[in-house]
Chimera marker file (.cmm) of the C-alpha trace (Angstrom):
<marker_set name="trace">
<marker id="1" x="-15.173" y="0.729" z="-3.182" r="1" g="1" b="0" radius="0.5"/>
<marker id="2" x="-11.761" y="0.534" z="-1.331" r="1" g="1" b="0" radius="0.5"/>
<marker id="3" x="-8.567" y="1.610" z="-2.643" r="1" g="1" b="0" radius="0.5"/>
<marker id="4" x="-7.543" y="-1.607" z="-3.149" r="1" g="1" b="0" radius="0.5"/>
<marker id="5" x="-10.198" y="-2.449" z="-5.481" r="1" g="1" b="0" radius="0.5"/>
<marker id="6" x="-10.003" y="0.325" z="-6.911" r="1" g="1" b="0" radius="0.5"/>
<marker id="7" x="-6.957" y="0.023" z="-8.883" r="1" g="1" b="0" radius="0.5"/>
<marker id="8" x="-7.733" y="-3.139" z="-9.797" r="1" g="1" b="0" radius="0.5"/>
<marker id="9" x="-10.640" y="-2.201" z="-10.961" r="1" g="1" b="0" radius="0.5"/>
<marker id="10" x="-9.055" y="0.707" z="-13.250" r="1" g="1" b="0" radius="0.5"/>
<marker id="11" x="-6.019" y="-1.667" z="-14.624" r="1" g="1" b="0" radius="0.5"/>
<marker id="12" x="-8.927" y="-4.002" z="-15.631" r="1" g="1" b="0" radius="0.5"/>
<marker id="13" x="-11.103" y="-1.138" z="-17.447" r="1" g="1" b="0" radius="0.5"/>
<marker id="14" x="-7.621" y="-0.670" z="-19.569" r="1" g="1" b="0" radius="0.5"/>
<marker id="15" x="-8.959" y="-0.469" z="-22.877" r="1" g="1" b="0" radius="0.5"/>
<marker id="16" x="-12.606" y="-0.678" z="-22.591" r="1" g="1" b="0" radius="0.5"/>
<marker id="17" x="-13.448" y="2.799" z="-20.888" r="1" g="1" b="0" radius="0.5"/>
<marker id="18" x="-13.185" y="5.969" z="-23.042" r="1" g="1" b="0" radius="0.5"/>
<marker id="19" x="-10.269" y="7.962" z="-23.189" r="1" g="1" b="0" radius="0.5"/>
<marker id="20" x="-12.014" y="10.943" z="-20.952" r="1" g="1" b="0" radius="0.5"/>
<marker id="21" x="-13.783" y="8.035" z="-18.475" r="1" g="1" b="0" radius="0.5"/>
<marker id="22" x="-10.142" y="6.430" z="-18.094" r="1" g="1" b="0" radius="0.5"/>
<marker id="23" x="-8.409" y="9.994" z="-17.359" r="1" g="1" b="0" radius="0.5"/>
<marker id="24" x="-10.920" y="10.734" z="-14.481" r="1" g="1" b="0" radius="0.5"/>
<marker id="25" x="-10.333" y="7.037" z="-13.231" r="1" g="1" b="0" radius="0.5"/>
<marker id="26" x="-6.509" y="7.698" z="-13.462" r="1" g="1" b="0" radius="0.5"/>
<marker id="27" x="-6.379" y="10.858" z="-12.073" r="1" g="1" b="0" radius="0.5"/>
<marker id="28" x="-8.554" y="9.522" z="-8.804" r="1" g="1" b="0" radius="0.5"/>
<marker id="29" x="-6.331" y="6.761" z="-8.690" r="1" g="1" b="0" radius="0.5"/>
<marker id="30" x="-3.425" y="9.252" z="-8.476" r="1" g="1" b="0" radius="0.5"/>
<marker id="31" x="-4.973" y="11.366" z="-5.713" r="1" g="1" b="0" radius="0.5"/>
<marker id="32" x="-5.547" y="8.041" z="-3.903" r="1" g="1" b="0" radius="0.5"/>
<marker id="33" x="-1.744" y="7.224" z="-4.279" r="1" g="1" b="0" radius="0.5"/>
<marker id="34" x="-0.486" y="11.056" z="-3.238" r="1" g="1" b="0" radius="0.5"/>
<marker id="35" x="-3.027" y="11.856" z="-0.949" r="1" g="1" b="0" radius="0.5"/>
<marker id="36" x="-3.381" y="8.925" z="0.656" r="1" g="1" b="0" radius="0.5"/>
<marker id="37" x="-1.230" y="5.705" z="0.377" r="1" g="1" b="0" radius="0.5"/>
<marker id="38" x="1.911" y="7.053" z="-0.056" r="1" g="1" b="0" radius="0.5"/>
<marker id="39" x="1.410" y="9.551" z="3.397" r="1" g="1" b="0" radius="0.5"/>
<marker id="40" x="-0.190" y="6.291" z="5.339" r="1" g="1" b="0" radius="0.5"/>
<marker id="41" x="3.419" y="4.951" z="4.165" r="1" g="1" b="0" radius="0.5"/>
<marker id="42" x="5.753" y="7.508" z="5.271" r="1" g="1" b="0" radius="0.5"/>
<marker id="43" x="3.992" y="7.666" z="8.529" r="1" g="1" b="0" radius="0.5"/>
<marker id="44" x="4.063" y="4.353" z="9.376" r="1" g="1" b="0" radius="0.5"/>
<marker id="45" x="7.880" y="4.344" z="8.798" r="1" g="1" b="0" radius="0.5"/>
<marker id="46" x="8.499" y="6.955" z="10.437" r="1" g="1" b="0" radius="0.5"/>
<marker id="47" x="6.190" y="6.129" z="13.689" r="1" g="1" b="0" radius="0.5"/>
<marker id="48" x="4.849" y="2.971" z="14.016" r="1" g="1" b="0" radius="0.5"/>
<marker id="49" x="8.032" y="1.163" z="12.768" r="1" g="1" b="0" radius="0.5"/>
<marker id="50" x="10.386" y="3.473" z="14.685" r="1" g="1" b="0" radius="0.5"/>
<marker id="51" x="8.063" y="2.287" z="17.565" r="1" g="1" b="0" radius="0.5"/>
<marker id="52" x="8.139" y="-1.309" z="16.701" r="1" g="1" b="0" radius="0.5"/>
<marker id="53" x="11.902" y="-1.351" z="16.103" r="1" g="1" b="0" radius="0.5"/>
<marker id="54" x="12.092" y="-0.269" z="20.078" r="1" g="1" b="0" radius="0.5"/>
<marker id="55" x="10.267" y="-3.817" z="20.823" r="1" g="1" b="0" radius="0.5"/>
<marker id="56" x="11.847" y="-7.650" z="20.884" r="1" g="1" b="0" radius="0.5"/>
<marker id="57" x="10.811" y="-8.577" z="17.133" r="1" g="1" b="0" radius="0.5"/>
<marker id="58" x="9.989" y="-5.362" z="16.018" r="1" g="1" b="0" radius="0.5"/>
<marker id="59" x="13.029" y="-5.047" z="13.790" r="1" g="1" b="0" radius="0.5"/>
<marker id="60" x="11.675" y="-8.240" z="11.828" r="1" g="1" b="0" radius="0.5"/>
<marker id="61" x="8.669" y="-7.123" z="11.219" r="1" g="1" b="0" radius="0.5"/>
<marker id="62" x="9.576" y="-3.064" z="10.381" r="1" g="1" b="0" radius="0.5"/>
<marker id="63" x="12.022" y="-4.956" z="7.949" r="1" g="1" b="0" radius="0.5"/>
<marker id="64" x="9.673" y="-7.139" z="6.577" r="1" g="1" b="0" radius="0.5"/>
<marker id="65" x="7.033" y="-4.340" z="6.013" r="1" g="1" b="0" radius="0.5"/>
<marker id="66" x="9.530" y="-1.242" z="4.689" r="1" g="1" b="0" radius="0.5"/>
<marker id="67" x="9.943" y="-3.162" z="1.570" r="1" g="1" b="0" radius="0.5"/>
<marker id="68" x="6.939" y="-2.346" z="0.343" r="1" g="1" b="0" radius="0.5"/>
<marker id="69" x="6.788" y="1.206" z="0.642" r="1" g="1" b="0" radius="0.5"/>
<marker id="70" x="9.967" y="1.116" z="-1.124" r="1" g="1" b="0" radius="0.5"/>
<marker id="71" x="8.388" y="-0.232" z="-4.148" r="1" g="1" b="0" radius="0.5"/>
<marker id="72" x="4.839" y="1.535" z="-4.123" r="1" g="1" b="0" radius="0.5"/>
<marker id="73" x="6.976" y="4.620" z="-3.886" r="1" g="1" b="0" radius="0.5"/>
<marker id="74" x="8.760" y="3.618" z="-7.184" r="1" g="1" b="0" radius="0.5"/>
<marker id="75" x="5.176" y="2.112" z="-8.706" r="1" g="1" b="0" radius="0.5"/>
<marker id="76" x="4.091" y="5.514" z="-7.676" r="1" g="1" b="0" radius="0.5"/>
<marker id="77" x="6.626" y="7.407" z="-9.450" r="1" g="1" b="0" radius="0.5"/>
<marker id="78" x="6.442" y="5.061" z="-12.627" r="1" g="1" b="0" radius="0.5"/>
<marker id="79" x="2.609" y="6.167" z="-12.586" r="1" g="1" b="0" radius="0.5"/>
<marker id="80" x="3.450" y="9.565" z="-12.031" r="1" g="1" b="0" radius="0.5"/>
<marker id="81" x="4.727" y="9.629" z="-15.572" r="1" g="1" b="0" radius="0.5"/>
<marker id="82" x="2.855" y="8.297" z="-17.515" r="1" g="1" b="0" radius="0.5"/>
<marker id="83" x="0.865" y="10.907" z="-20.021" r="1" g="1" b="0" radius="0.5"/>
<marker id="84" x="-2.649" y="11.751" z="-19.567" r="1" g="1" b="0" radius="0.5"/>
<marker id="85" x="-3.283" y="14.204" z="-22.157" r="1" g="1" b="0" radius="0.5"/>
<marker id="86" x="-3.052" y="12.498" z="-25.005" r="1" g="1" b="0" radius="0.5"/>
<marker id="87" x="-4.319" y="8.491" z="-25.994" r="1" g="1" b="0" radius="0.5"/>
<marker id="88" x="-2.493" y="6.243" z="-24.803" r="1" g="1" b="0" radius="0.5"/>
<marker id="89" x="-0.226" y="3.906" z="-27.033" r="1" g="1" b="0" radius="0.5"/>
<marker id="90" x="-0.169" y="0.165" z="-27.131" r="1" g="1" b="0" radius="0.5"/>
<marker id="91" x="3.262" y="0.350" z="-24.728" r="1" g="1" b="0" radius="0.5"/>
<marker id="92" x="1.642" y="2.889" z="-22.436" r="1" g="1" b="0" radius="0.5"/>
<marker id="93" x="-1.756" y="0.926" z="-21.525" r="1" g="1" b="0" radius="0.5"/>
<marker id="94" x="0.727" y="-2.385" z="-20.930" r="1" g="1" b="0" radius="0.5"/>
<marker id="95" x="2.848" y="-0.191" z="-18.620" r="1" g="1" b="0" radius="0.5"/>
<marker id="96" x="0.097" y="1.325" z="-16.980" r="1" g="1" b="0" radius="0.5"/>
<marker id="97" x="-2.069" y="-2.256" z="-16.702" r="1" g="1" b="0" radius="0.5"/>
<marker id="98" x="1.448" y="-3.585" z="-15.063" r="1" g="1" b="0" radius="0.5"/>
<marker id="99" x="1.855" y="-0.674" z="-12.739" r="1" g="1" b="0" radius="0.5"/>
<marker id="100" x="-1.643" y="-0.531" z="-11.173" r="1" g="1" b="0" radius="0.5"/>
<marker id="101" x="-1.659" y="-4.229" z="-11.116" r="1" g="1" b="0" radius="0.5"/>
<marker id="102" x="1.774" y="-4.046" z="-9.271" r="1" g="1" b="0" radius="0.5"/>
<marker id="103" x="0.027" y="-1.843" z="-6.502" r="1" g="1" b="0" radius="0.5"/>
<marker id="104" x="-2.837" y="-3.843" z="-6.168" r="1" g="1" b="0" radius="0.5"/>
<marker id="105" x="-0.368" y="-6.834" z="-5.879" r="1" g="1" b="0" radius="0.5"/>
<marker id="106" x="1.540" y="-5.672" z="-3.258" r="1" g="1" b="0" radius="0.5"/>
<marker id="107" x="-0.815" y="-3.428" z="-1.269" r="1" g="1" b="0" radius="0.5"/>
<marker id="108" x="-2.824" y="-6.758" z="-0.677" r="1" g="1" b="0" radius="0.5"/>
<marker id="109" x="0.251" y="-8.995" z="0.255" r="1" g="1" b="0" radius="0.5"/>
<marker id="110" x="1.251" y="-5.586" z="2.651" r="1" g="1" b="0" radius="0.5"/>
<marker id="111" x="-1.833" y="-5.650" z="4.140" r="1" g="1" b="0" radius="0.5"/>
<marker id="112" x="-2.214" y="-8.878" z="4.985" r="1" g="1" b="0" radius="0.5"/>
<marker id="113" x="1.250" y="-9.130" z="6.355" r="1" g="1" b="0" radius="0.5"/>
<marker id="114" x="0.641" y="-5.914" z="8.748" r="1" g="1" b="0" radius="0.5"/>
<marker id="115" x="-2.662" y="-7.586" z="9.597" r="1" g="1" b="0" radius="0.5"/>
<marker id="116" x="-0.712" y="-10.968" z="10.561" r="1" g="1" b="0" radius="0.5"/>
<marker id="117" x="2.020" y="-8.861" z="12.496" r="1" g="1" b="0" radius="0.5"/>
<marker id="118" x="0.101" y="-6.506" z="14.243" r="1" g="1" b="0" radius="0.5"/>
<marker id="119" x="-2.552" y="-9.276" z="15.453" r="1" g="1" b="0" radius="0.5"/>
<marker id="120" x="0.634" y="-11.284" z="16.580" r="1" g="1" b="0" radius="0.5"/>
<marker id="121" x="2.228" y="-8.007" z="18.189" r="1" g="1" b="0" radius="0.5"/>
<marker id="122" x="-0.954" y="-7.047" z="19.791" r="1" g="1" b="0" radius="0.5"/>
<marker id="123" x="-1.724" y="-10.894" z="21.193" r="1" g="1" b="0" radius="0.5"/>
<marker id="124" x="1.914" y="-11.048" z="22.250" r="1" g="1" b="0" radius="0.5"/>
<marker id="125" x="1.373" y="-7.715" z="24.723" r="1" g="1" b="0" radius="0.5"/>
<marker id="126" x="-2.015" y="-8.621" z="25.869" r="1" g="1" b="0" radius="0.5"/>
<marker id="127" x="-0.820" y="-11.556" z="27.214" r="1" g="1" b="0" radius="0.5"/>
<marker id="128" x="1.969" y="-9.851" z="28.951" r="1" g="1" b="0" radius="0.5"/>
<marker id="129" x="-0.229" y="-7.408" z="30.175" r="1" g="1" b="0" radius="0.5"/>
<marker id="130" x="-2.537" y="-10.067" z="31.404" r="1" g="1" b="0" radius="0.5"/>
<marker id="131" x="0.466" y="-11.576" z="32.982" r="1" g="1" b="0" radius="0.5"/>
<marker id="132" x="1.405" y="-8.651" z="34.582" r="1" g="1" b="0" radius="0.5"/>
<marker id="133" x="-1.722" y="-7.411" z="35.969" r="1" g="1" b="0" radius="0.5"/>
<marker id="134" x="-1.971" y="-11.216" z="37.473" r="1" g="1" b="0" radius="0.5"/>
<marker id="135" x="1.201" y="-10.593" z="39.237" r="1" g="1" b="0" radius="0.5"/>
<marker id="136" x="0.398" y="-7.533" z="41.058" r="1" g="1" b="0" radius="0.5"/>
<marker id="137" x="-3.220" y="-8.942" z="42.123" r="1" g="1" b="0" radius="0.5"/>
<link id1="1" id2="2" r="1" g="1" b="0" radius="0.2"/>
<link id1="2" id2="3" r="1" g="1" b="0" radius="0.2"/>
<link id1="3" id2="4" r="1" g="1" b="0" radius="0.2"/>
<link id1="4" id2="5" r="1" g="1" b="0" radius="0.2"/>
<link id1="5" id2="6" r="1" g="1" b="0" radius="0.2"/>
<link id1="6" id2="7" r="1" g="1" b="0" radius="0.2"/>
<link id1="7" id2="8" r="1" g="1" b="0" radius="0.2"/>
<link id1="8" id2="9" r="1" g="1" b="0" radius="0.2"/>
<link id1="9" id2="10" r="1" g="1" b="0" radius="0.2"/>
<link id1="10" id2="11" r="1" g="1" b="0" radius="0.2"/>
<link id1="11" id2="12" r="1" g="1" b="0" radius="0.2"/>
<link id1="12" id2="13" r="1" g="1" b="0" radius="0.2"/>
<link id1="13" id2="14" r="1" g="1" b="0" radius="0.2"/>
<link id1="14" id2="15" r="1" g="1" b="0" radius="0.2"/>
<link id1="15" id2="16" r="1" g="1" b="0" radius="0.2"/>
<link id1="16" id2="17" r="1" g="1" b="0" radius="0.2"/>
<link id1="17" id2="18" r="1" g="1" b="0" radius="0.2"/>
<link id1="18" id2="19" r="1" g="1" b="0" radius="0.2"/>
<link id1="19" id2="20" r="1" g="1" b="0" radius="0.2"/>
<link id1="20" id2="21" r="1" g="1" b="0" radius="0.2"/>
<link id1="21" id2="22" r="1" g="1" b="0" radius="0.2"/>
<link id1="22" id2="23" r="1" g="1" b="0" radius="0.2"/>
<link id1="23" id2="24" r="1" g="1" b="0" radius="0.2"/>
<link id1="24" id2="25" r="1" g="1" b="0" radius="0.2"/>
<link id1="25" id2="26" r="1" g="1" b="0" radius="0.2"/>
<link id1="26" id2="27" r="1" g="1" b="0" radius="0.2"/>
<link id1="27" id2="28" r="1" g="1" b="0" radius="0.2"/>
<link id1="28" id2="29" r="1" g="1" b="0" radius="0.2"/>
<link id1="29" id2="30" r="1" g="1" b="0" radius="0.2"/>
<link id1="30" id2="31" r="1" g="1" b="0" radius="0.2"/>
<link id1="31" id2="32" r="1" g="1" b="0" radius="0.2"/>
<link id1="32" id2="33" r="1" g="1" b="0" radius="0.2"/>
<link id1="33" id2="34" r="1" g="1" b="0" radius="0.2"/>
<link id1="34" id2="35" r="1" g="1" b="0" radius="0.2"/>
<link id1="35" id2="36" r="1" g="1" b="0" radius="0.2"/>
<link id1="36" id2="37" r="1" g="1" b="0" radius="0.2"/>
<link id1="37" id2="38" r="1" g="1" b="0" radius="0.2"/>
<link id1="38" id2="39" r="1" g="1" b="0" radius="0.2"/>
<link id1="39" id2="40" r="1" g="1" b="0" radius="0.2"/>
<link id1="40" id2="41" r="1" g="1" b="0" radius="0.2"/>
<link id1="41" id2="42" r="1" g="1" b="0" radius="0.2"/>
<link id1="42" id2="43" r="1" g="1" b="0" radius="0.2"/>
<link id1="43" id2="44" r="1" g="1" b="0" radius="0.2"/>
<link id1="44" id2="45" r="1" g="1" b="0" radius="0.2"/>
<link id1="45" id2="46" r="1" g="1" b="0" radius="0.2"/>
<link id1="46" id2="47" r="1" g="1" b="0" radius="0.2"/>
<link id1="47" id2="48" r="1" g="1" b="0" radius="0.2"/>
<link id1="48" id2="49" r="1" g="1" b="0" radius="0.2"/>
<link id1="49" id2="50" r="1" g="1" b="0" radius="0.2"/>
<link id1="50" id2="51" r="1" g="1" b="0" radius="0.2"/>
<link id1="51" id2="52" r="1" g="1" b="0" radius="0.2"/>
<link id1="52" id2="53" r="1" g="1" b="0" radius="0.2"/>
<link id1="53" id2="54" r="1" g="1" b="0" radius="0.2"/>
<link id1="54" id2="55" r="1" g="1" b="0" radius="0.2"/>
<link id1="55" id2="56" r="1" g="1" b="0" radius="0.2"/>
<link id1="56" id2="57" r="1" g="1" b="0" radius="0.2"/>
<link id1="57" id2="58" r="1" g="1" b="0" radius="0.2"/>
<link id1="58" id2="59" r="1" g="1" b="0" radius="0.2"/>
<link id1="59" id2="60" r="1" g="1" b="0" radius="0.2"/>
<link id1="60" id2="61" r="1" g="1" b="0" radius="0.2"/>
<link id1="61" id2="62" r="1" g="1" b="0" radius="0.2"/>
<link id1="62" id2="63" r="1" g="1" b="0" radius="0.2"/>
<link id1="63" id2="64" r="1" g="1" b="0" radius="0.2"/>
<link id1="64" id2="65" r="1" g="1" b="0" radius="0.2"/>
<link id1="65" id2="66" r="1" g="1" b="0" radius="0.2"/>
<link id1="66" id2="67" r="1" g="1" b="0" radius="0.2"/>
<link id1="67" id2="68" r="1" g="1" b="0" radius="0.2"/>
<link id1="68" id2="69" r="1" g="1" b="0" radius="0.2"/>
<link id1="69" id2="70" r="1" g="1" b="0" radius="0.2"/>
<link id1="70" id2="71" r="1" g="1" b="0" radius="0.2"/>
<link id1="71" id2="72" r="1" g="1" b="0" radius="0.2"/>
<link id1="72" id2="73" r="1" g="1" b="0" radius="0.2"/>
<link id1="73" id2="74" r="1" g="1" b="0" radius="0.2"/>
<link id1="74" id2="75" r="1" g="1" b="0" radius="0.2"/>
<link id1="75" id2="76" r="1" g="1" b="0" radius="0.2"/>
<link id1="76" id2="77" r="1" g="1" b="0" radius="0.2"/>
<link id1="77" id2="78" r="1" g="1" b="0" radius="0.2"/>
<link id1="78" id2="79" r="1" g="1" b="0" radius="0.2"/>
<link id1="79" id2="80" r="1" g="1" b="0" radius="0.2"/>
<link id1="80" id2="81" r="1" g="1" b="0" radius="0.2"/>
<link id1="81" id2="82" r="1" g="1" b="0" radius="0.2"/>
<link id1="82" id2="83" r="1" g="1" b="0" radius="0.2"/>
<link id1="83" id2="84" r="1" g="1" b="0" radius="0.2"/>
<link id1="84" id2="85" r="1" g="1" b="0" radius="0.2"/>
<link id1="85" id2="86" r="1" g="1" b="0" radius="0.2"/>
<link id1="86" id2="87" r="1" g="1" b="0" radius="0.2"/>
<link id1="87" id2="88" r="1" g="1" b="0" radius="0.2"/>
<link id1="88" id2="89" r="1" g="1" b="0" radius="0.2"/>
<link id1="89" id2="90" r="1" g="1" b="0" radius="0.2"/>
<link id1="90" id2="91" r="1" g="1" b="0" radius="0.2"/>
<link id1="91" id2="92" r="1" g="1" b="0" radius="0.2"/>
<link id1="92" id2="93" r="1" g="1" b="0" radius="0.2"/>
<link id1="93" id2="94" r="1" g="1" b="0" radius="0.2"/>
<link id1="94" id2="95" r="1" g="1" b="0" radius="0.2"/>
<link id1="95" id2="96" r="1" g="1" b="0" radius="0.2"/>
<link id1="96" id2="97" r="1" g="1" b="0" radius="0.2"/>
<link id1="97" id2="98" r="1" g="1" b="0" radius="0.2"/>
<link id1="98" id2="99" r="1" g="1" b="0" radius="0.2"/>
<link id1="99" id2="100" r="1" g="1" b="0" radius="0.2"/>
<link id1="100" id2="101" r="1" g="1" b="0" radius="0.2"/>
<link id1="101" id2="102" r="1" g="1" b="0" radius="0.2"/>
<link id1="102" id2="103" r="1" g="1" b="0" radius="0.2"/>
<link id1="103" id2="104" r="1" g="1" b="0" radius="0.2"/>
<link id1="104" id2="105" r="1" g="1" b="0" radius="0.2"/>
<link id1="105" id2="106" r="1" g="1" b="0" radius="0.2"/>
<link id1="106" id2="107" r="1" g="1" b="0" radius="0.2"/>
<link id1="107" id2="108" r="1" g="1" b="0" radius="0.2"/>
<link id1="108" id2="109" r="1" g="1" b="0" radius="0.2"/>
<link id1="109" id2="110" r="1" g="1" b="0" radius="0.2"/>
<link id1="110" id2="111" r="1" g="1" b="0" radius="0.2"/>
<link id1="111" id2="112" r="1" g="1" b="0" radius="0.2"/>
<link id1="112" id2="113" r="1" g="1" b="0" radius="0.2"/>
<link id1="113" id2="114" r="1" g="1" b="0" radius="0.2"/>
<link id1="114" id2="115" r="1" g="1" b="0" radius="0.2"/>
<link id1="115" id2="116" r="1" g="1" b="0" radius="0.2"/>
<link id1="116" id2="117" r="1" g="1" b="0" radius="0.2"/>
<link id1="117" id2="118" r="1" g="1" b="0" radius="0.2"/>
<link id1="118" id2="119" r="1" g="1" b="0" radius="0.2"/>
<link id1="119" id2="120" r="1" g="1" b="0" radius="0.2"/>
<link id1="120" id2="121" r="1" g="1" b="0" radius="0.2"/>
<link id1="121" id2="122" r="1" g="1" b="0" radius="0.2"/>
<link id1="122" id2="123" r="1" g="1" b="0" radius="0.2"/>
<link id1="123" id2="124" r="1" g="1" b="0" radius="0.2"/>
<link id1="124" id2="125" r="1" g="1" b="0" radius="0.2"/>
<link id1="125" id2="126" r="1" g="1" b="0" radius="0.2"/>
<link id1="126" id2="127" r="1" g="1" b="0" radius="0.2"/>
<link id1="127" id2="128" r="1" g="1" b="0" radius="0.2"/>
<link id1="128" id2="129" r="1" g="1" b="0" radius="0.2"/>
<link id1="129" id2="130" r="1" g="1" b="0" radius="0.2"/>
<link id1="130" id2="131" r="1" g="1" b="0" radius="0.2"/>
<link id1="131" id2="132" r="1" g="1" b="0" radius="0.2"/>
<link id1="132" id2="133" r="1" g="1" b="0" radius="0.2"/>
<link id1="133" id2="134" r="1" g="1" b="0" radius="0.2"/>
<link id1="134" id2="135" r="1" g="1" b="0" radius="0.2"/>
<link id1="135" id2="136" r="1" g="1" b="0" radius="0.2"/>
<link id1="136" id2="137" r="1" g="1" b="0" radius="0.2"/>
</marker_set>
């Protein structure tokens, strides 16, 4: 199962999984946010963006992709918060249903966007390449 689907797959079980069998699913779906998306996050911005931002166009798209971060880092924190020890009230399970479905929401429309970019980006330099390599030969 893939991240993504995942934490769908948790916000739907909201309500119909045990109290113990929705901890375990919450706490995974923390590690998966700490451990994983939020680092893949921070080093794109930091790298790949910094590196894009150097190219024609790359400013665009670092500015159209940063966004998100921004707000799965804030999702992230909202989750972070939320109390696992105990079960959770009416308000808590809506909060938590509207977080996770949040990140699913905008993890999908971020990855399609840096799969749209980057195959653009990556077209865009294999032509010049091509171009080049035409030139020389």
């Amino acid at each position: 199962m893939t991240h993504l689907s995942h934490i769908r797959s948790v916000a739907d079980s909201i309500g119909s999984l045990s109290l113990d069998q929705l901890r375990q699913e919450l706490v995974r779906t923390g590690d998966i946010l700490v451990h994983q998306l939020l680092p893949h996050a921070e080093h794109e911005d930091q790298l790949l963006y910094a590196a894009l931002v150097n190219n024609a166009g790359g400013l665009t798209t670092a500015a159209l992709l940063r966004p998100d971060h921004v707000e799965l880092k804030a999702l992230a924190d909202e989750f972070a918060v939320i109390p696992l020890n105990a079960p959770l009230s009416d308000r808590a399970a809506n909060d938590l249903r509207r977080i996770l479905y949040s990140i699913h929401a905008i993890l999908k429309l971020h990855f399609a966007k840096e799969e749209q970019l980057y195959m653009s980006f990556l077209e865009e330099h294999t032509h010049q390449l091509r171009d080049n390599s035409q030139l020389k030969g």
